[in-house]
C-alpha positions in Angstrom: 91.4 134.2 148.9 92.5 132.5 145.4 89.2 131.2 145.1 88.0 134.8 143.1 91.0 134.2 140.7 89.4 130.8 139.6 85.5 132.6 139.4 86.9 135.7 137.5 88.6 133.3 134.7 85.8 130.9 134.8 83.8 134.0 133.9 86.1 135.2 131.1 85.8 131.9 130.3 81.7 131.7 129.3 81.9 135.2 128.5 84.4 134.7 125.3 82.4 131.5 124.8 79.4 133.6 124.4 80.8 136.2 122.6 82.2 134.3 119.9 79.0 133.8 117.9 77.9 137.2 118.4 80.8 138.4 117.6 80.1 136.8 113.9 76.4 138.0 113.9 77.7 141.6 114.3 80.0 141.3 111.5 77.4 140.2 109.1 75.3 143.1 110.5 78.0 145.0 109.7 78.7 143.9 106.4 74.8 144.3 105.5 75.1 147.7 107.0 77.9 148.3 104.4 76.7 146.8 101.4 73.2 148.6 101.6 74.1 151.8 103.5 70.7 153.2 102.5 69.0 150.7 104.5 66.8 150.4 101.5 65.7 146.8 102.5 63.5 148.6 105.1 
């Protein structure tokens, strides 16, 4: 019954691993969004 324990936090696992360079892509977003609020580059 352990065997969910290991598939949840192999899951975690890949998720983080995926999340980490979106996770730097949305803060650049972000940053864009704040230095041109306007969204005058549009």
């Amino acid at each position: 019954m352990k065997n969910w324990i290991k598939e949840t936090y192999l899951l975690i696992t890949i998720t983080a691993l995926v999340m980490l360079p979106m996770q730097e892509s949305i803060a650049k977003i972000i940053q864009y969004m704040m230095v041109d609020p306007g969204g005058g580059a549009g």
